[in-house]
C-alpha positions in Angstrom: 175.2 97.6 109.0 171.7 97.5 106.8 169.6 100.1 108.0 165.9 100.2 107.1 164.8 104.0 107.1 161.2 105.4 107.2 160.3 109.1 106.2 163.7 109.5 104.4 162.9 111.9 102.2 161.5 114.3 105.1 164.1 117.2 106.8 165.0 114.4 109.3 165.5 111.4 107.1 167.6 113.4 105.0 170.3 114.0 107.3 169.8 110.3 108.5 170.3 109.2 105.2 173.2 111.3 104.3 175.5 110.2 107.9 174.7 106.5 107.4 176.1 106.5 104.0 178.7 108.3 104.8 179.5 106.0 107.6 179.6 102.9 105.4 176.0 101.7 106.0 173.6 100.1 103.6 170.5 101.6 103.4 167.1 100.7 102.0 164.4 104.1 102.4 161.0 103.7 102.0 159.6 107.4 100.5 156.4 108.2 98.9 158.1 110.3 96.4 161.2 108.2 95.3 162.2 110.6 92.7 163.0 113.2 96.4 165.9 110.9 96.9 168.5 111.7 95.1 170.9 108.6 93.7 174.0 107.2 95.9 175.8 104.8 95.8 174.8 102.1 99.4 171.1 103.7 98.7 168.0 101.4 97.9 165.2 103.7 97.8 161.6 101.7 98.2 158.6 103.8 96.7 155.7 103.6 99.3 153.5 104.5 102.6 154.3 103.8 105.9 150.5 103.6 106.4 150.9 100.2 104.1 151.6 97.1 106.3 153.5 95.0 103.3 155.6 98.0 102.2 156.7 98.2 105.5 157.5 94.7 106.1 159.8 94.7 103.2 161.8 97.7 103.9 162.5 95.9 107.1 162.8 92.5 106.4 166.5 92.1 105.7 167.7 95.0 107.8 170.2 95.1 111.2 167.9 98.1 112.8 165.2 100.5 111.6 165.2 104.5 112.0 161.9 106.1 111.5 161.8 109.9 110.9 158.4 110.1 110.4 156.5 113.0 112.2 152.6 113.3 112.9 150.8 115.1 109.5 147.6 116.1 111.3 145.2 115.8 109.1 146.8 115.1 105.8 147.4 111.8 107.3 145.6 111.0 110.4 147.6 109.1 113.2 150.2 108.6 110.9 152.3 107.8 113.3 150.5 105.3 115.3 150.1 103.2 112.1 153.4 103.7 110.8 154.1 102.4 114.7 152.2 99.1 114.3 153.0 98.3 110.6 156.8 98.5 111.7 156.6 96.2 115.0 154.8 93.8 113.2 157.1 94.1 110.3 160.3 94.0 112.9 158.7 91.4 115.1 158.0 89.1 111.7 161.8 89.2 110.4 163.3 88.8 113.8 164.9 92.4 113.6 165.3 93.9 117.3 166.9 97.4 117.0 163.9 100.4 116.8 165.4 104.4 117.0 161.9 106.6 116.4 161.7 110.1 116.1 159.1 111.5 119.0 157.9 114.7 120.3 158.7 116.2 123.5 155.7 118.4 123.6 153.3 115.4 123.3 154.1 115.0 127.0 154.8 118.5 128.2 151.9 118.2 131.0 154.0 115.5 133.0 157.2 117.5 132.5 157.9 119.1 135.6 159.9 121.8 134.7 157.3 123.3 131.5 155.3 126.4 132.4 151.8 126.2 133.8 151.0 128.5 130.7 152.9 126.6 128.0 150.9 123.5 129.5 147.6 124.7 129.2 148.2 125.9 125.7 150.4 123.6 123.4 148.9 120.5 123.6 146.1 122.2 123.3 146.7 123.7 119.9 148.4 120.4 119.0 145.9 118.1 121.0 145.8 115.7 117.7 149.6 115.4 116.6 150.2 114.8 120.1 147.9 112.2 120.4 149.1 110.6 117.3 152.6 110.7 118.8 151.6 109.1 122.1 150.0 106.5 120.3 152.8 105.6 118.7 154.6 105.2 121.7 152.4 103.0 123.7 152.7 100.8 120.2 155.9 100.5 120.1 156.6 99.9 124.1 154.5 97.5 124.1 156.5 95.2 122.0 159.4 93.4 123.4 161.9 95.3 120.3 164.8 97.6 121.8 163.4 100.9 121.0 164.5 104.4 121.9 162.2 107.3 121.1 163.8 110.4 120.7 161.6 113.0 122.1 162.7 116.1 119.9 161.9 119.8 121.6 160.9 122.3 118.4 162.7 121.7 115.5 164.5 124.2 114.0 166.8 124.1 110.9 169.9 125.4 112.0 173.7 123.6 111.5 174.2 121.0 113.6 176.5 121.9 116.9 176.9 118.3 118.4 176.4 120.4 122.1 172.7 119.5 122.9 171.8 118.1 126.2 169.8 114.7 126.9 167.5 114.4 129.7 165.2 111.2 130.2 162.2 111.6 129.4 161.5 115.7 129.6 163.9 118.4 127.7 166.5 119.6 130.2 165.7 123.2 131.7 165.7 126.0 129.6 165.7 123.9 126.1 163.1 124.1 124.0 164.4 123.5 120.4 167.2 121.2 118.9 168.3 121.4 115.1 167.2 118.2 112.6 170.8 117.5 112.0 171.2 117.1 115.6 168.7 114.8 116.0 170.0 112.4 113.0 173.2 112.5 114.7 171.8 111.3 118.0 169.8 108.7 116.4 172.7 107.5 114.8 174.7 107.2 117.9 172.7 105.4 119.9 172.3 102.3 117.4 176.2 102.6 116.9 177.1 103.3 121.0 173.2 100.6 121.6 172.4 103.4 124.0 169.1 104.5 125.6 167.6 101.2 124.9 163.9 101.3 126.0 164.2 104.6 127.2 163.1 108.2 126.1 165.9 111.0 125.6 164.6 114.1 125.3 167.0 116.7 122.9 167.2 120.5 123.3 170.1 123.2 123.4 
């Protein structure tokens, strides 16, 4: 399969990166800093910004599905996200490429979550008011386009080795979790475009 990767080079795109190609995909990365990625064989590395609406549209042009691994920069990039969002539907939408697996945030919608603490509710998106915005921006973007997305709504990230024993709620973390490891959350990705799970849904990750 040709997978079109953005945010590659980041802790997340690394381990994306590193389990396609061993599985046999093709990959074509779009990085800021080509010169992060280091040379394999299967690997086209494109050197740009997700921000950039024709960078984007050729990473994805001849691709099978797009990963994006981005995550919200506050303010070195502001709503990063949300126009990394709308450079890749329009991208997608343009080449007539359906499969979209995002990286998201579980905090970003922690107030809805049911099972959060009033405290932690009141506080984190709070301290995290524009990242989260940025993040449910992105969101509304993307499910608003008729692509078959899944946004992965990550708890903390933390980076430990991956375990493979995580548990997937819809929507909010299940009770009690509250971080999942980057490798983890590659591995996931990566499973639901091979198993074309969790189509235009939200999985939420935690231990």
């Amino acid at each position: 399969m040709r997978l079109a990767v953005l945010g590659g080079s980041g802790r997340i795109g690394q381990h994306i990166l590193a389990s396609a190609l061993e599985s046999g995909h093709q990959v074509c990365a779009l990085a800021r800093r080509p010169e992060a990625l280091p040379a394999a064989s299967g690997l086209t590395v494109i050197g740009g910004d997700a921000t950039d609406g024709r960078a984007v549209a050729d990473l994805v042009a001849d691709s099978d599905a797009v990963l994006s691994a981005l995550g919200p920069r506050g303010a070195k990039t502001p709503a990063l996200l949300a126009s990394a969002g709308r450079n890749t539907v329009a991208g997608m939408s343009k080449a007539g490429v359906r499969r979209l697996i995002c990286v998201s945030a579980a905090g970003a919608f922690i107030r809805a979550d049911p099972d959060s603490a009033v405290l932690v509710k009141l506080i984190l998106p709070t301290v995290l008011a524009k990242p989260f915005a940025d993040v449910r921006e992105m969101e509304e973007v993307v499910a608003d386009s008729d692509l078959d997305w899944t946004m992965v709504r990550a708890t903390r990230l933390v980076n430990t080795r991956p375990t493979s024993q995580y548990r997937v709620r819809p929507d909010y973390p299940p009770p009690g979790g509250w971080k999942i490891a980057r490798a983890d959350v590659a591995r996931f990705m990566l499973g639901c475009l091979s198993e074309r799970s969790w189509v235009r849904e939200h999985p939420a990750l935690a231990y």
